[in-house]
C-alpha positions in Angstrom: 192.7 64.0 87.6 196.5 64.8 87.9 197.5 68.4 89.3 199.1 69.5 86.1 195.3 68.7 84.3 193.4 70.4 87.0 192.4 74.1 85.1 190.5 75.1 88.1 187.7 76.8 86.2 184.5 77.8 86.1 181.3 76.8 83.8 180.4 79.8 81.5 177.4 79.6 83.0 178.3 80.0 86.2 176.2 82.6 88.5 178.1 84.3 91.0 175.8 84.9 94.2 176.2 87.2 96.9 180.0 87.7 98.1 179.7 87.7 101.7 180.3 85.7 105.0 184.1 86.8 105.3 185.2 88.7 108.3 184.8 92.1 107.9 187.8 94.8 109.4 188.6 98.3 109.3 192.2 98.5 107.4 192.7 102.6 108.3 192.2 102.3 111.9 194.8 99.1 111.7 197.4 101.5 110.1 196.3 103.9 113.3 197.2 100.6 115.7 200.2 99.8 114.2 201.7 103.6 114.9 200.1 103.7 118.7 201.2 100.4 119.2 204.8 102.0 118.9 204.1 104.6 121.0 202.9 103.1 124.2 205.7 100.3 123.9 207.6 102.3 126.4 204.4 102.9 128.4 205.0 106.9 127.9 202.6 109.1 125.3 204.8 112.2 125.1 203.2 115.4 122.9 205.5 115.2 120.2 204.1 111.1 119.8 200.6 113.0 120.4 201.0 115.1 117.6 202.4 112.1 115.2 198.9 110.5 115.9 196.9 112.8 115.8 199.1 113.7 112.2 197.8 110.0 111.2 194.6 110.5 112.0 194.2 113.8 109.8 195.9 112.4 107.2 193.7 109.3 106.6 190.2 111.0 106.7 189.4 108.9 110.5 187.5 110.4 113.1 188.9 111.7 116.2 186.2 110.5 118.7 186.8 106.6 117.1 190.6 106.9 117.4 189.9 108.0 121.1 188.2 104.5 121.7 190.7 102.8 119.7 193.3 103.8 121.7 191.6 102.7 125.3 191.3 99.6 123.7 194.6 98.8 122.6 195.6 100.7 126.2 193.6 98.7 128.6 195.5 95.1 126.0 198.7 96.2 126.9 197.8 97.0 130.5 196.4 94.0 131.1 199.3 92.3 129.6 202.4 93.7 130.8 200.7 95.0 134.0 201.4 98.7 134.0 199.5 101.7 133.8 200.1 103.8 130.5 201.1 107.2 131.4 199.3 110.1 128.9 201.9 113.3 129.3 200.4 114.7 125.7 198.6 117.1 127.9 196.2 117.3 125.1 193.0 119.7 125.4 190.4 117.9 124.4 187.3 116.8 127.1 188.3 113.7 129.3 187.3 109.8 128.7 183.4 109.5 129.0 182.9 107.8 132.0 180.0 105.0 133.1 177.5 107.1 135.2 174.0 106.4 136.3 171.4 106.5 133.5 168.0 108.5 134.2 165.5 106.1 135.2 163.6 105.5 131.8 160.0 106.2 131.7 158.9 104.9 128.1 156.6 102.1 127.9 158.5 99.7 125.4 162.0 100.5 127.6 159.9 99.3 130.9 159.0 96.4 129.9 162.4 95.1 128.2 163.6 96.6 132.0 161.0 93.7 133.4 162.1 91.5 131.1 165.4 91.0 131.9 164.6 91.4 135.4 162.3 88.3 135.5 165.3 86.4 133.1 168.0 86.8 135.5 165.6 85.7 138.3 165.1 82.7 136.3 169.2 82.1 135.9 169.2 82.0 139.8 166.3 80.0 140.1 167.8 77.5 137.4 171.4 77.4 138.8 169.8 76.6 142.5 167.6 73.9 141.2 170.8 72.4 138.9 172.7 72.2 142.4 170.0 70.6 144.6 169.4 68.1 141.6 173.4 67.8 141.9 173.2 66.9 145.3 171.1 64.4 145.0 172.5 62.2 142.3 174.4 59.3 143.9 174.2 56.8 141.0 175.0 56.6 137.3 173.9 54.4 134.7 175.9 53.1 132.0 174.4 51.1 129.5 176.7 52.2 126.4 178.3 48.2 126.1 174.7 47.2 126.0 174.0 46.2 122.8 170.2 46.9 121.2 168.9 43.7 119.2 169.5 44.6 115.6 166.3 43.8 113.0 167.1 43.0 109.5 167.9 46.0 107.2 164.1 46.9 105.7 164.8 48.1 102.2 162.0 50.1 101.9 162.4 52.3 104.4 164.7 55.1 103.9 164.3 57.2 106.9 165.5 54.0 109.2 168.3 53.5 106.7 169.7 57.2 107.0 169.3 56.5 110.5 171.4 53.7 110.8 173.9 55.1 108.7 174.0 58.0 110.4 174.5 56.2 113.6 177.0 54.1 112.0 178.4 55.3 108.4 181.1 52.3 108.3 177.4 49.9 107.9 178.2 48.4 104.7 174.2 46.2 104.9 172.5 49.7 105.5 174.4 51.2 102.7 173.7 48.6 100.2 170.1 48.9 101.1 170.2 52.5 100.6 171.6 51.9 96.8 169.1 49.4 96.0 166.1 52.0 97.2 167.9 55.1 95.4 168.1 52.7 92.3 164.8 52.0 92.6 163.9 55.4 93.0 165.9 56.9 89.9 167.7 59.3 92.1 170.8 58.5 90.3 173.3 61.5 92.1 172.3 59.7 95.6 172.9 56.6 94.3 176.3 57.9 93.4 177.1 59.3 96.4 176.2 55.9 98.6 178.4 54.0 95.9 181.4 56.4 96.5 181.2 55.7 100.5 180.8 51.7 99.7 183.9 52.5 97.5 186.0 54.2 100.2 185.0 51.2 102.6 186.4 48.9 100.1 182.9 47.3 100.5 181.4 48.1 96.9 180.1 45.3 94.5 180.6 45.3 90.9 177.1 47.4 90.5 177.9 50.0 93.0 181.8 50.0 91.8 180.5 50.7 88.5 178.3 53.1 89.5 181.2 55.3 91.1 183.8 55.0 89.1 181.2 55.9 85.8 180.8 60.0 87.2 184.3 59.7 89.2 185.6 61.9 86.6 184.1 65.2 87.8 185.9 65.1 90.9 187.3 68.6 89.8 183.1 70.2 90.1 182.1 72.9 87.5 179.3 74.4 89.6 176.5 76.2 87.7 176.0 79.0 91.1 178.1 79.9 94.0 176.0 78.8 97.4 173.9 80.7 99.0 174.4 82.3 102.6 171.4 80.3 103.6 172.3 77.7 102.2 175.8 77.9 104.3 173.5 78.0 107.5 171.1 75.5 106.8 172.8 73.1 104.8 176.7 73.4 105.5 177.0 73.9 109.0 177.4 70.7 111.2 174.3 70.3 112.7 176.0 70.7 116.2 177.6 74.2 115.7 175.4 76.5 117.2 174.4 79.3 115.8 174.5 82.0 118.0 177.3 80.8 119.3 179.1 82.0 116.1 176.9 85.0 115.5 178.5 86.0 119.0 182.2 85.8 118.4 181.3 87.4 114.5 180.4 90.9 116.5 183.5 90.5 118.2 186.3 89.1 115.6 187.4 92.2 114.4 188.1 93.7 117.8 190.0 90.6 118.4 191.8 90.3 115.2 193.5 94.1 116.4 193.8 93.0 120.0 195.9 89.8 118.8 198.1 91.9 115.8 198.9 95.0 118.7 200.0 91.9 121.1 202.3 90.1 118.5 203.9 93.4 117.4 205.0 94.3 121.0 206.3 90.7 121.6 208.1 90.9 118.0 206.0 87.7 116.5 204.7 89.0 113.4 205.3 86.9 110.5 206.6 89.2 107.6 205.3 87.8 104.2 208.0 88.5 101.6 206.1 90.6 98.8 207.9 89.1 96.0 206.2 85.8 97.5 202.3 87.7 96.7 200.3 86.1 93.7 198.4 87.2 91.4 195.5 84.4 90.6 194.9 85.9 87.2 198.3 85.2 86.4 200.0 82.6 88.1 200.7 79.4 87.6 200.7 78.3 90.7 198.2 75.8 90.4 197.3 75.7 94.6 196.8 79.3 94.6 194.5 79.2 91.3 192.3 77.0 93.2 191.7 79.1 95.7 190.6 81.8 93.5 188.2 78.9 91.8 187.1 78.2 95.7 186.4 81.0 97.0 183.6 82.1 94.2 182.0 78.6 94.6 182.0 79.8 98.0 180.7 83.3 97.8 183.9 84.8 99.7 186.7 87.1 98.9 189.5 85.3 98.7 192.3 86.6 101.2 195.8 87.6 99.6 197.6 84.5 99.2 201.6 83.8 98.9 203.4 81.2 97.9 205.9 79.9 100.5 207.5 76.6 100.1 209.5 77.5 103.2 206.7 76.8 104.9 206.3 73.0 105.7 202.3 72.9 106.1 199.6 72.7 103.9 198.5 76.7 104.1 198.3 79.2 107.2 196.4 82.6 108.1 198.7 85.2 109.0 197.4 88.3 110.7 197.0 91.6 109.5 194.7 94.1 108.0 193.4 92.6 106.0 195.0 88.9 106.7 196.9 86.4 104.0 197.4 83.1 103.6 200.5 81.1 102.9 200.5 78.2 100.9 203.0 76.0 102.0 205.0 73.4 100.5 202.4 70.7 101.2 200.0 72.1 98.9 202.5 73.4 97.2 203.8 69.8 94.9 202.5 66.7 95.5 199.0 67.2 95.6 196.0 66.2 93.1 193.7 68.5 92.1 190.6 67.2 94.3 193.0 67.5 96.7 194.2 70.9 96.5 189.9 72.0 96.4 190.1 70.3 99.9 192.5 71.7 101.3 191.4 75.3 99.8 187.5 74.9 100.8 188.3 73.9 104.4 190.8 76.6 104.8 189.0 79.9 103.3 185.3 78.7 105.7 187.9 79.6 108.3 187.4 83.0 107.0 184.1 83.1 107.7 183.2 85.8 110.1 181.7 82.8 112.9 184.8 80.6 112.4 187.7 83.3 112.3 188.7 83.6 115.7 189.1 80.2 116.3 192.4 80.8 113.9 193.0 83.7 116.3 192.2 81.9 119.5 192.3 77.9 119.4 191.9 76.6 122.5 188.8 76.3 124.3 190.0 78.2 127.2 190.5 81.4 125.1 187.3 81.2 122.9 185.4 80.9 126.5 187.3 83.8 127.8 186.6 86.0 124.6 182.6 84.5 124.6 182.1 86.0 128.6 183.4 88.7 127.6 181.1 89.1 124.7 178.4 88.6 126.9 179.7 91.0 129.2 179.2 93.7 126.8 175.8 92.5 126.1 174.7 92.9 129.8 177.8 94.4 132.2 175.9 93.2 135.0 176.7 89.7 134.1 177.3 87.6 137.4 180.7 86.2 137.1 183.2 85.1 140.1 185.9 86.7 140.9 188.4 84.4 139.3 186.5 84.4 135.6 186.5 88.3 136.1 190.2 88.8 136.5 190.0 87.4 133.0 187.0 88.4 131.4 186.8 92.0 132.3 190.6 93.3 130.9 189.1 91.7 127.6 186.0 93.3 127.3 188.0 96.8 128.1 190.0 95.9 125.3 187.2 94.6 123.1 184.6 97.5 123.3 185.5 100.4 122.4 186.0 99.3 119.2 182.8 98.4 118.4 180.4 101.0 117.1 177.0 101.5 118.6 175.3 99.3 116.6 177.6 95.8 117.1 177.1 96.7 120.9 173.4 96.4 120.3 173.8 92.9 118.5 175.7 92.0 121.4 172.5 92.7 124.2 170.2 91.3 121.4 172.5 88.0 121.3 172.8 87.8 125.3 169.1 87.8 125.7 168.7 85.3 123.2 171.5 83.5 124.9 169.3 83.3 128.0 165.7 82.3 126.6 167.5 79.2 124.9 168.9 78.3 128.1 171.8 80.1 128.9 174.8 77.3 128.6 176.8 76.7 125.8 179.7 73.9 125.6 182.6 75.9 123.0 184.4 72.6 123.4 181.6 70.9 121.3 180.9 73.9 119.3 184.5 74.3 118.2 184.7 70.6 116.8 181.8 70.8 115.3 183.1 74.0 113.8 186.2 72.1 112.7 183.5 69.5 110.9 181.9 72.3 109.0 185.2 73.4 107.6 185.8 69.9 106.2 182.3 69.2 105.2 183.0 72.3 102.8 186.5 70.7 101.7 184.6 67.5 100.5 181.7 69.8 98.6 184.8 71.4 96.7 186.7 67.8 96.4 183.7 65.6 95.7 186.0 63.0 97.0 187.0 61.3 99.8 189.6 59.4 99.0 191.1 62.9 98.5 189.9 64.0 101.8 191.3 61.4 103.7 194.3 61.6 102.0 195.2 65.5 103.0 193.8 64.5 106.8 195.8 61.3 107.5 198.8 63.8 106.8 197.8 65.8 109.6 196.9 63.3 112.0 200.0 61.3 111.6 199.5 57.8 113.2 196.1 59.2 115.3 194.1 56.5 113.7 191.6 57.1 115.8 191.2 60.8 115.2 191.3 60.5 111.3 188.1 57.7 111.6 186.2 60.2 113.3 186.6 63.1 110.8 186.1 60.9 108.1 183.1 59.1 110.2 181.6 62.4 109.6 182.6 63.3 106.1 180.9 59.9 105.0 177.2 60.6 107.3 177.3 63.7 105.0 177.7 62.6 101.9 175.0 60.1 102.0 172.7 62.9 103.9 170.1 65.3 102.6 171.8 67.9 103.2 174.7 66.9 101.1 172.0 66.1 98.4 170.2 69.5 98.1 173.7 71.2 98.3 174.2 69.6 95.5 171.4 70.0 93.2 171.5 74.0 94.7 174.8 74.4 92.9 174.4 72.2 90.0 176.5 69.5 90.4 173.9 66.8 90.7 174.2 63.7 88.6 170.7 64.2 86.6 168.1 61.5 86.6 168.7 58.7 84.4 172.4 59.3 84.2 173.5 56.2 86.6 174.3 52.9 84.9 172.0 50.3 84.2 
């Protein structure tokens, strides 16, 4: 299906679920950051500045007590970065910053024994980090036996769970993946059939049957889902297996804070990106056929879609710029030159970014940072968090800037989440969770595409001549397809081949 075919809608049928999942901000306040931002640029908050804010703050309905936190936020950012001290010469009468004080010893039963509790789990984090660095110590040898070779048995065709095995092990297993369209044949489940025959098809390793068998339903490469998935069905189904959850449930309390944190620092260092209005589309009107398939996406997806702008000036496929609320730019990679399945790629991948557990890594990208931001997290989930002094120099200017923008309640999520955190162990690796991350975003690419062909065609652009880098992603994008997962995502949103429809 050519670009200029691709309509990009939807089946009249088609049940919109639940709209949620995006990352969630509060666009008044922002317009309140934007104007304080200006004001402490010079370090100096003078009374007639005061009054401008606190002019703002009347003017847009927002509560006084909020802004207050808001702006010891955004304060302790720019202290932190520039290494000053913000001088306050407003002389404002109102009561002075609360301060942390001693809490009255609690006496309720419940709050006793969450008090023992904790106690007895931070006991067990020293016990546990002792006992890793004696078992440290003691390991002098290392064994290496990933050249060694298992002895492989012949492929048994009737048995699928050592099939998906293998081919989950090994996706590129052209014997394994004929087996498994001989049992699905045999079985009648013609939409897993079809999806083994499009991976033997990709491989250039299909026979005439399993050719046949792709190219009959290729034609609905551009899906016309009957329902929008599910948010359980994004968590159980979608998410790479090896993204944590509360990992991402973690950085979701503290996005928004961060979102603000990162707009107030690119404003004082002049690197906001100024979207030209004229450039804005409207995705009941345009013909811009990129930007109407991110309108189709994001209902399939059960998001908002963000604002999007068309901006061929722009060399790459599509970027988030921040602001409240952020856009998107398309650029003039997905702009011309791109086939339909390929433009519902590049649009499904993009807009799971916008799911409140993957934003921030468009914020923050490298692993350093995301740690940095998940201590401090954690931090605000229990401020007696041992940390050294070298990871507190980092971690504690964040969670200054972090926390008083949270209300009550996210602050609550956040000690509910740390002592979660530590019954499941305690240790994360963000490296891992991050690329894992990155495989969830193109897993829900391919659901939009139903292609890989058109998948690996958008990702060899971006990995240039990193062979080995493209194999991997698409390594993954193939273990998918032929998975159950991939199959009951499917069927959930009604684009399942139906029984009896394969060839003969």
């Amino acid at each position: 299906m050519s670009e200029t075919e691709a309509t990009f809608t939807h089946q009249a049928s088609f049940e919109v679920g639940e709209i949620a999942g995006n990352m969630r901000h509060g666009k008044l306040e922002a317009m309140y950051e934007e104007l304080f931002a200006e004001v402490i640029e010079d370090g100096i908050i003078t009374q007639e500045e005061r009054s401008r804010l606190d002019k703002m703050a009347d003017s847009l309905g927002l509560d006084r007590a909020r802004l207050r936190k808001l702006e010891q936020a955004l304060q302790a950012a720019y202290e932190a970065r520039h290494r000053i001290v913000v001088k306050d010469l407003s002389f404002v009468d109102e009561a002075p910053p609360a301060t942390i004080a001693p809490l009255e010893l609690a006496t309720d039963q419940r709050t006793l024994a969450l008090e023992r509790r904790i106690r007895f789990l931070e006991d067990r984090i020293v016990t546990l980090e002792r006992e890793l660095e004696d078992a440290r110590a003691h390991v002098s040898v290392e064994v290496d036996l990933s050249d060694v070779a298992a002895p492989r048995a012949a492929v048994p065709d009737d048995d699928p769970a050592e099939l998906a095995r293998r081919v989950r092990h090994d996706p590129r297993d052209v014997d394994s993946l004929h087996a498994l369209f001989r049992l699905y044949k045999k079985a009648g489940d013609a939409d897993r059939q079809w999806c083994v025959a499009q991976v033997l098809a990709y491989l250039g390793g299909a026979n005439t049957e399993e050719e046949e068998c792709w190219t009959a339903h290729r034609e609905a490469a551009l899906i016309r889902p009957t329902a929008s998935i599910t948010q359980e069905a994004w968590k159980r189904l979608l998410f790479h297996p090896e993204e944590e959850a509360l990992v991402g449930e973690i950085f979701a309390v503290v996005v928004s804070a961060v979102l603000i944190g990162r707009l107030s620092a690119m404003r004082r260092d002049k690197q906001l990106i100024k979207l030209d209005p004229a450039r804005k589309q409207d995705p009941a009107t345009t013909t811009v056929q990129a930007v109407r398939c991110f309108h189709w996406a994001s209902a399939i997806l059960g998001m908002h879609s963000p604002a999007l702008f068309a901006d061929p000036d722009y060399p790459g496929f599509v970027e988030m710029v921040p602001g409240v609320p952020p856009a998107s730019r398309i650029g003039a990679q997905a702009l011309s030159g791109r086939s339909a399945a390929e433009l519902a790629f590049i649009a499904g991948r993009h807009l799971a970014n916008y799911r409140e557990e993957h934003f921030v890594k468009m914020l923050v990208p490298s692993a350093r940072g995301l740690e940095d931001i998940f201590l401090a997290a954690l931090s605000i989930g229990n401020p007696g968090l041992p940390l050294s002094a070298q990871v507190k120099q980092l971690v504690v200017p964040i969670a200054k800037a972090i926390e008083p923008i949270l209300e009550p309640a996210a602050v609550d999520r956040l000690r509910g989440h740390f002592l979660r955190f530590v019954e499941e162990g305690g240790r994360t690796n963000l490296q891992r969770w991050a690329v894992a991350a990155d495989r969830t975003l193109a897993r829900t690419g391919l659901l939009l595409a139903n292609d890989l062909r058109a998948a690996h065609n958008v990702l060899s652009l971006e990995a240039g001549g990193d062979r080995a880098q493209l194999d991997e992603k698409m390594d993954d994008l193939m273990s998918f397809v032929v998975s159950d997962r991939y199959s009951k995502l499917r069927k959930q949103i009604g684009i399942g081949i139906a029984p009896g429809n394969a060839p003969a």
